[in-house]
C-alpha positions in Angstrom: 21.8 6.5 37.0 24.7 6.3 34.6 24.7 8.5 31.8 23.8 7.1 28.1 27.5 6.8 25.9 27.3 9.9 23.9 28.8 9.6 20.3 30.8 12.8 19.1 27.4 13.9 16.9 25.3 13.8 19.8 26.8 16.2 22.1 24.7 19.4 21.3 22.0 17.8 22.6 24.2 17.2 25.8 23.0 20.9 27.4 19.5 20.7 26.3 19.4 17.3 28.1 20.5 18.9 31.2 18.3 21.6 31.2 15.3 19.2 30.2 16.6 17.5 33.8 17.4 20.6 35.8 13.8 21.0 35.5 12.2 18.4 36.4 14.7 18.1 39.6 12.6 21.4 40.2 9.5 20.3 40.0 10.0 17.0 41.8 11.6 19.6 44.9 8.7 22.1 44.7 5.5 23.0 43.3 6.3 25.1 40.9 4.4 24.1 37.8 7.4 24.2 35.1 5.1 21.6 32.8 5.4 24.3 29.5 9.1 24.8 30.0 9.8 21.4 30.6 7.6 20.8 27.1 9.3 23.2 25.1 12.5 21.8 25.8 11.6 18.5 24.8 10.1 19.5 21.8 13.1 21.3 20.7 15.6 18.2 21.9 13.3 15.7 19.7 13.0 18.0 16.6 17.2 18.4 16.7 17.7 14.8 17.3 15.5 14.3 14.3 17.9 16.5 11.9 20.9 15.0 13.5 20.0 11.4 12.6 18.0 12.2 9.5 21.9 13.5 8.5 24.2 11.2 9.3 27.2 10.2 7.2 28.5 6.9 6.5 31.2 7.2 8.8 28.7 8.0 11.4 26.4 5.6 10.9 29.3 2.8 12.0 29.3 4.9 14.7 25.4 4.4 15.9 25.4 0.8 14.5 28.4 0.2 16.9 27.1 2.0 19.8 27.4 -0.1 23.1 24.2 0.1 23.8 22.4 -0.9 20.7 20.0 -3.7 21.1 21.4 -7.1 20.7 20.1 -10.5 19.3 18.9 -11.9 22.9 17.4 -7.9 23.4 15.3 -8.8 20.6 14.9 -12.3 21.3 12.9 -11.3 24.5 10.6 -8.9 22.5 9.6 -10.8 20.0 8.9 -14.3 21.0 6.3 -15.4 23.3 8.8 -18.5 24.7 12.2 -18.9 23.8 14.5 -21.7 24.9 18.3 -21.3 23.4 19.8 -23.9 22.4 24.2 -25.0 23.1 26.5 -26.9 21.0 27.8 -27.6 17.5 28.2 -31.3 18.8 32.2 -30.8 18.0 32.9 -30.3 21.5 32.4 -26.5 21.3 29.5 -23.7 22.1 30.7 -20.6 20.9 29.4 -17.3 23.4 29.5 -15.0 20.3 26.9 -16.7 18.0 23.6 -17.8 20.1 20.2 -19.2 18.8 17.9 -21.6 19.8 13.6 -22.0 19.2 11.0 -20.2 20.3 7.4 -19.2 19.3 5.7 -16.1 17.7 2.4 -15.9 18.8 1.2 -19.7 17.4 4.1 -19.4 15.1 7.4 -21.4 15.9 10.5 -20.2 14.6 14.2 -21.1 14.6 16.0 -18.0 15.7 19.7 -17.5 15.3 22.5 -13.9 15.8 25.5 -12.7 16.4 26.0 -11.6 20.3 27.8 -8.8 21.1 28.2 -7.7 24.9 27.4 -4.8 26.9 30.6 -3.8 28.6 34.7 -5.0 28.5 34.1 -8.0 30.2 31.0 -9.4 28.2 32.8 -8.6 24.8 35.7 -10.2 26.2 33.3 -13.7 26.7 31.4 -12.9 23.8 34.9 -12.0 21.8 33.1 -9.1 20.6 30.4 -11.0 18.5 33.1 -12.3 16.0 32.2 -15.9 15.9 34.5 -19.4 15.5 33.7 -22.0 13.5 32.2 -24.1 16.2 30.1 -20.7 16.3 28.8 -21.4 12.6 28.6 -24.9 12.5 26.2 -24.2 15.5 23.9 -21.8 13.5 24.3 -24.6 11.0 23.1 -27.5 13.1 20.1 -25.3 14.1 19.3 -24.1 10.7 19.3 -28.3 10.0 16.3 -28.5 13.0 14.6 -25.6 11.3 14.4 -27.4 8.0 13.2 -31.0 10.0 10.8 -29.7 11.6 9.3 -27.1 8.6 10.1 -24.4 10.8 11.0 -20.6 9.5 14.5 -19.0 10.2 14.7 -16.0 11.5 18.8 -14.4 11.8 20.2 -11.5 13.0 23.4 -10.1 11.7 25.4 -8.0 14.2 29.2 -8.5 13.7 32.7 -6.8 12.5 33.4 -10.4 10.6 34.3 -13.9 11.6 37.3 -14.3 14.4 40.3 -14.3 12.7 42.8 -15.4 14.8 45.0 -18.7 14.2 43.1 -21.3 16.4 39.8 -20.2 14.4 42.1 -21.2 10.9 43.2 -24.3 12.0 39.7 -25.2 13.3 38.2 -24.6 9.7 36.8 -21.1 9.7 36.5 -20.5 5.9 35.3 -23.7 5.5 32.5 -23.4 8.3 31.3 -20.5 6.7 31.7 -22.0 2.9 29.4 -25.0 3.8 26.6 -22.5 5.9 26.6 -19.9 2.0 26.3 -23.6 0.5 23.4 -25.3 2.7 21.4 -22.5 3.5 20.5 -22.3 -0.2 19.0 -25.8 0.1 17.0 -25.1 2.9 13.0 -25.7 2.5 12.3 -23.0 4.9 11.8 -19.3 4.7 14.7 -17.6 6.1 14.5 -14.1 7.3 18.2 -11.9 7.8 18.3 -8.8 9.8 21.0 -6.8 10.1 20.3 -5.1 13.5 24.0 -3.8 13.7 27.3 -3.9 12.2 27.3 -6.5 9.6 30.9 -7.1 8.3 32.7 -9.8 5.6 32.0 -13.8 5.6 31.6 -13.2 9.4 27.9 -11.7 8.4 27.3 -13.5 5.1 27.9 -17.1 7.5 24.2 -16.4 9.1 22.7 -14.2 5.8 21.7 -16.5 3.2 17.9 -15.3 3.3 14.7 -15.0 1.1 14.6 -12.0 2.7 17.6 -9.1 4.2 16.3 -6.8 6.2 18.3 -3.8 7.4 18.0 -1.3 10.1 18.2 2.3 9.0 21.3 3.2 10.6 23.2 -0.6 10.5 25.5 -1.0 8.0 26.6 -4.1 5.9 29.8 -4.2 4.0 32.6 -6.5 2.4 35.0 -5.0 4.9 35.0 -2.3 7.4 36.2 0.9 5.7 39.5 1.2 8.8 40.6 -2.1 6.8 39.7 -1.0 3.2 41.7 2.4 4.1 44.5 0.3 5.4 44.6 -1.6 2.6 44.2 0.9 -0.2 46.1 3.9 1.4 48.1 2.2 4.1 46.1 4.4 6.5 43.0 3.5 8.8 42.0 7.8 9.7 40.9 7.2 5.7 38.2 5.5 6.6 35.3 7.9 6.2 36.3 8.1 2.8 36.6 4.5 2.6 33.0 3.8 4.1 31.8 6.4 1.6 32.8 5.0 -1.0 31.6 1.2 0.1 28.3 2.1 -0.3 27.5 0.4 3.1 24.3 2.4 4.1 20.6 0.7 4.1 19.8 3.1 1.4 23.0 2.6 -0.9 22.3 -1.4 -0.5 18.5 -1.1 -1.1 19.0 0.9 -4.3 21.9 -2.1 -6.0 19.5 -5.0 -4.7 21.4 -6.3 -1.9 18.7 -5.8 1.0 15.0 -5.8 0.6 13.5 -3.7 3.2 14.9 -0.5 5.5 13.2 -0.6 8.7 13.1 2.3 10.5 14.6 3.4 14.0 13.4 5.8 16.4 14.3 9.4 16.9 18.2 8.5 18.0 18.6 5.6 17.3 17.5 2.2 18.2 19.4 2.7 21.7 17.3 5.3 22.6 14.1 3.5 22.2 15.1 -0.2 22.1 11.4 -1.2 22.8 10.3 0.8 20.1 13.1 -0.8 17.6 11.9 -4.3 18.5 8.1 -3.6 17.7 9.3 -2.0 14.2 11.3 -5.4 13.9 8.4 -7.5 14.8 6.3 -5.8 12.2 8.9 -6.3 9.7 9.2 -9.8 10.0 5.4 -11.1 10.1 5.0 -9.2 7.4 8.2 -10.6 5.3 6.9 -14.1 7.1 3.6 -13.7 5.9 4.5 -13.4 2.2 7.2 -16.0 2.2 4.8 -18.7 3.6 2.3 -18.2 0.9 5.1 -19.8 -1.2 5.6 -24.1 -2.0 8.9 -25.2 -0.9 10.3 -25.5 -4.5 9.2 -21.9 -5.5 10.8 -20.6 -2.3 14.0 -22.6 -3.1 14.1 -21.4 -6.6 13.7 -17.6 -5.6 16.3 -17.5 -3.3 19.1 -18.7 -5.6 18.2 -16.1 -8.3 18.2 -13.5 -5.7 22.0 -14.0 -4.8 22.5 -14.7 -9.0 21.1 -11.5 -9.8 23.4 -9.4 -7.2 26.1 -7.9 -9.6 24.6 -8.5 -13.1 24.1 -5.0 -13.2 28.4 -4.2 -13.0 29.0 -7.3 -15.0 26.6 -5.9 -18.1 28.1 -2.7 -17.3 31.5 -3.4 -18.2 29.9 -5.2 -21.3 28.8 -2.0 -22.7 32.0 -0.1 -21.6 34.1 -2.3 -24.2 31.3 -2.8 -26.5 31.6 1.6 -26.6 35.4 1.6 -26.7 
């Protein structure tokens, strides 16, 4: 079996791993009962991959949420829904690999389901371009979004990208304007919408899929205007800033929760969603019928109305701020 990537942080646990399967090698080749050994050592590992994760800094936190392999959309896709039949096209002639969705059913619920798709080695990032969608990527979210609402059926997206693809061909296609009419319809729509960010959610690329009566964010994904190598390059014409730069973005779960830009933290296993992917999609699940639940009880108009003063009140807080700042002065 291949051995799990190891991020730099995770390496002490590296020897204790080893030991933990020295041991059971030895028990499998003999009968040698090494069952209180073998549960010590776990014990420990567990309780020091607790205080390693329950510690981890910004910087390290892009780390996890970029980790290769971190569930993805269609990983979750297969958890939660009971049937699930994707769905290709923007009906422009394209059917972008890095943005998938289609409709499926939660228990007796059906739901319009929608994500960013990264891939799992070189070559699937390569087809997937590294879950940085075109705009034949988001007009495909959009013309699924536009089923959703026909057919009175709740949204349910998942966030897990370093921001739209910026190369030329994606300009000259229409990729700010792609995005611009998704933020711009997806405040009309007549359906709950439920945003996840399951991984790395960066820029317009993010904010494309994450108009939502709801943004729900994994405890160790991050969400932020720009990823701190390009803030650093920007502000101090050097990307190793960058742990200073995702410091001060304020891009953890925790940071976002406490200014009002996400609504609930879900929590991850012991390591991190990749060590216990099923685990991370139950805790998902849960999440969302619960969000779902709430948000149905709602009419249409109230549902509509609550979602634009969500995204109003985001900032008011800096904007009154400054008021009092020159008010003082």
């Amino acid at each position: 079996m291949a051995r799990r990537p190891l991020l730099e942080f995770e390496k002490p646990l590296v020897e204790l791993e080893e030991q933990i399967e020295q041991i059971r090698q030895l028990a499998k080749d003999s009968e040698v009962d090494v069952s209180q050994q073998l549960l010590q050592l776990e014990t420990l590992a567990a309780r020091r991959r607790e205080e390693i994760f329950s510690n981890l800094t910004p910087a390290q936190k892009i780390q996890v949420a970029r980790h290769p392999q971190r569930p993805s959309t269609l990983d979750y896709i297969q958890v939660l829904t009971d049937e699930f039949i994707e769905l290709h096209g923007d009906r422009r002639g394209s059917d972008d690999q890095a943005l998938v969705g289609g409709v499926g059913r939660i228990g007796d619920q059906g739901v319009v389901l929608l994500g960013h798709q990264k891939g799992r080695d070189t070559k699937e990032n390569v087809a997937r371009n590294f879950g940085m969608a075109s705009p034949g990527g988001y007009r495909k979210a959009m013309r699924l979004m536009e089923h959703a609402d026909r057919f009175r059926l709740p949204i349910l997206s998942f966030i897990d990208t370093p921001g739209a693809y910026a190369g030329l061909l994606a300009e000259e296609q229409g990729q700010g304007e792609a995005i611009a009419v998704n933020l711009r319809e997806m405040f009309r729509l007549r359906v709950p919408i439920l945003a996840t960010v399951i991984g790395e959610g960066g820029s317009g690329g993010a904010l494309g899929i994450g108009v939502a009566d709801r943004l729900l964010m994994f405890q160790h994904s991050v969400y932020t205007v720009a990823s701190p190598e390009a803030c650093a390059s920007i502000l101090w014409r050097d990307a190793g800033k960058a742990p200073v730069a995702a410091e001060a973005l304020k891009i953890t779960a925790p940071d976002l929760l406490k200014l009002g830009i996400i609504d609930e933290i879900i929590p991850e296993p012991s390591g991190g969603n990749h060590w216990a992917p099923r685990q991370a999609a139950e805790n998902l699940k849960g999440a969302l019928l619960q969000q779902l639940a709430a948000l149905k009880a709602l009419s249409e108009e109230a549902l509509v109305e609550q979602r634009y003063a969500k995204f109003r009140r985001m900032g008011r807080f800096l904007e009154s701020g400054a008021q009092d700042a020159s008010l003082s002065s």
